[in-house]
ChimeraX commands (.cxc) that place a marker at each C-alpha (Angstrom):
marker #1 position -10.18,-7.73,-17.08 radius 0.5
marker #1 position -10.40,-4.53,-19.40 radius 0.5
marker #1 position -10.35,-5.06,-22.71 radius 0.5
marker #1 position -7.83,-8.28,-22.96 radius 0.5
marker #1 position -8.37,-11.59,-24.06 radius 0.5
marker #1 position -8.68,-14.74,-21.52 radius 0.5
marker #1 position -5.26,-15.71,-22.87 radius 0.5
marker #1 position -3.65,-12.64,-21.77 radius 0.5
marker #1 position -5.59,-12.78,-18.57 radius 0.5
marker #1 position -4.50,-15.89,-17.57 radius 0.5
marker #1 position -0.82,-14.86,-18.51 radius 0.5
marker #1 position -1.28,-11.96,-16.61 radius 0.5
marker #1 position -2.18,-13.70,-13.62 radius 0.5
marker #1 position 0.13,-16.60,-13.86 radius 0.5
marker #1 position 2.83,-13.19,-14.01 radius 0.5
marker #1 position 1.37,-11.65,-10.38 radius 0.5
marker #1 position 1.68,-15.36,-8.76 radius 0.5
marker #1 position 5.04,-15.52,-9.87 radius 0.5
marker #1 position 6.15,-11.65,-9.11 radius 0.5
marker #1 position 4.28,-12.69,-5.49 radius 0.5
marker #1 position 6.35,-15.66,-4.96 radius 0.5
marker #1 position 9.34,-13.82,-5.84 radius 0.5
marker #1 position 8.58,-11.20,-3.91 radius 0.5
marker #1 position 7.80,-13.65,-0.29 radius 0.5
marker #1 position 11.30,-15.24,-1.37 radius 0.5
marker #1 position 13.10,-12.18,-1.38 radius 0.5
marker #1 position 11.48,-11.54,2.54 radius 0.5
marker #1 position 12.53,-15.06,3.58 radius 0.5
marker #1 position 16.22,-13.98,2.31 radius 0.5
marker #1 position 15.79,-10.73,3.52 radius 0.5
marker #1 position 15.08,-11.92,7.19 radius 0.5
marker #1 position 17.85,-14.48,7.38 radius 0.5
marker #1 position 20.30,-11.73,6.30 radius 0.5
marker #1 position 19.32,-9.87,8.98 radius 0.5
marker #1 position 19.03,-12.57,11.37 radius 0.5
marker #1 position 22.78,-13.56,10.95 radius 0.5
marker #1 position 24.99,-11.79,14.37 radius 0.5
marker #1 position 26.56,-9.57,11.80 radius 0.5
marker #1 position 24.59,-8.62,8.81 radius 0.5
marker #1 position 25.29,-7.69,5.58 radius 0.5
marker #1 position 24.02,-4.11,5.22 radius 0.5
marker #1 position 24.98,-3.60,1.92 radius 0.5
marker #1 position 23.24,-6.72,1.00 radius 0.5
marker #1 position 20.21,-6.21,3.13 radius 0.5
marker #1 position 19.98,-2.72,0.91 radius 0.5
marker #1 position 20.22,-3.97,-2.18 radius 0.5
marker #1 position 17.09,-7.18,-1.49 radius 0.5
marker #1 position 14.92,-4.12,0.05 radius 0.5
marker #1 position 15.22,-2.17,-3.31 radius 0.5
marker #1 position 14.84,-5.74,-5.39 radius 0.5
marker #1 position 11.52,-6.09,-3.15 radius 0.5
marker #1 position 10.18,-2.71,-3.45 radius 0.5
marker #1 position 10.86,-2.52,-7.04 radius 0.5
marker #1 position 8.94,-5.90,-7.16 radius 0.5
marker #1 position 6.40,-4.47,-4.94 radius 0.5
marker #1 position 6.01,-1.41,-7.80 radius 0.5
marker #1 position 5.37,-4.11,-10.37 radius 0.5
marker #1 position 2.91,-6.43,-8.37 radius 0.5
marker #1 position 0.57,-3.25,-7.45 radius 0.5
marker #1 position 0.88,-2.09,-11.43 radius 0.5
marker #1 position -0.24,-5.75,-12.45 radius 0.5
marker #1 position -3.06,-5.69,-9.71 radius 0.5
marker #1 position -4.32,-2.21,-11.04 radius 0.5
marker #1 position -4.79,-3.84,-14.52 radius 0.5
marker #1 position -6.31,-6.96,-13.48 radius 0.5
marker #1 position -8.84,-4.78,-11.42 radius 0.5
marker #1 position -11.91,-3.46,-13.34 radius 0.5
marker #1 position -12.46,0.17,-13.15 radius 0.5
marker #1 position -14.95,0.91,-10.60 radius 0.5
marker #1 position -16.86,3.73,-11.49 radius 0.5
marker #1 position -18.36,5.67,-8.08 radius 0.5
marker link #1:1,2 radius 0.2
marker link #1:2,3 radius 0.2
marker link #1:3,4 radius 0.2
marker link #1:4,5 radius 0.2
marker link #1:5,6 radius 0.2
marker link #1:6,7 radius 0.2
marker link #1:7,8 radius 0.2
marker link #1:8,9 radius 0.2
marker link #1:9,10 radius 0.2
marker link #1:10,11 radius 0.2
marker link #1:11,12 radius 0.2
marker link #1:12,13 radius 0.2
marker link #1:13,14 radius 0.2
marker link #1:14,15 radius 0.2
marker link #1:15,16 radius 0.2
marker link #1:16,17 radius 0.2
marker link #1:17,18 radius 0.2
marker link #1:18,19 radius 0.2
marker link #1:19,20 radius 0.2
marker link #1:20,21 radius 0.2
marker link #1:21,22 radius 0.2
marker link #1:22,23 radius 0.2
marker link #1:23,24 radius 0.2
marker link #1:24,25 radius 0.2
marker link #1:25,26 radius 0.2
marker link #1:26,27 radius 0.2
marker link #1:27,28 radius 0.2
marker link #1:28,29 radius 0.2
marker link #1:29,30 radius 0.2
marker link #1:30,31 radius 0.2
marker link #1:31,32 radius 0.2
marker link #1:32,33 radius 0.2
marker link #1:33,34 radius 0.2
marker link #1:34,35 radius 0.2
marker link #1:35,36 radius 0.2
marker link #1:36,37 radius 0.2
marker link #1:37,38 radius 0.2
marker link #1:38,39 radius 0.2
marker link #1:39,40 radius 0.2
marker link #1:40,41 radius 0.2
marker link #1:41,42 radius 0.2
marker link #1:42,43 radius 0.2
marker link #1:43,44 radius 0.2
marker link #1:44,45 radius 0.2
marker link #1:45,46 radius 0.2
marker link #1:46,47 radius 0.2
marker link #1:47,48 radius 0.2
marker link #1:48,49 radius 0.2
marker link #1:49,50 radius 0.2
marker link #1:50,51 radius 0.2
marker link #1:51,52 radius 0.2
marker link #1:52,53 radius 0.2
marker link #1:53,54 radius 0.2
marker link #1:54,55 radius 0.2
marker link #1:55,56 radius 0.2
marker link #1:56,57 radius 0.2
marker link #1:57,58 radius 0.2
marker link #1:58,59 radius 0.2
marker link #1:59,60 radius 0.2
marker link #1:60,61 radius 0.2
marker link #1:61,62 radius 0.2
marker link #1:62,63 radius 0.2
marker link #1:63,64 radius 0.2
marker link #1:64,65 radius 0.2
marker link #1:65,66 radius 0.2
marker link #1:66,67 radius 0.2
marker link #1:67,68 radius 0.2
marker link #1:68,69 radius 0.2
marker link #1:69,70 radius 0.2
marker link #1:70,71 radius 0.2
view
């Protein structure tokens, strides 16, 4: 990692495995939403932002954990 510490490293990755698990949770919940005969639209909208946003935040977390690679 840059120029962090292997305590903040560690935290740092222990953060992406959680944001990833959150974000896999929110597609299970997403899919049985729309699954059901009738789905919630409104709700279906609202886990689609939730999972974007923590899309936004896993790719940010990647991009620090990711050494610069100079071409």
């Amino acid at each position: 990692m840059n120029d962090h510490g292997p305590d903040e490293e560690k935290a740092a990755f222990t953060q992406l495995a959680i944001l990833k698990q959150e974000h896999g949770d929110l597609d299970a919940s997403l899919s049985a939403v729309l699954a059901q005969p009738m789905p919630d639209q409104l709700l279906a909208m609202r886990l689609k932002k939730k999972k974007l946003a923590l899309r936004d935040q896993i790719v940010c977390l990647e991009g620090r954990l990711t050494p610069d690679i100079i071409a």
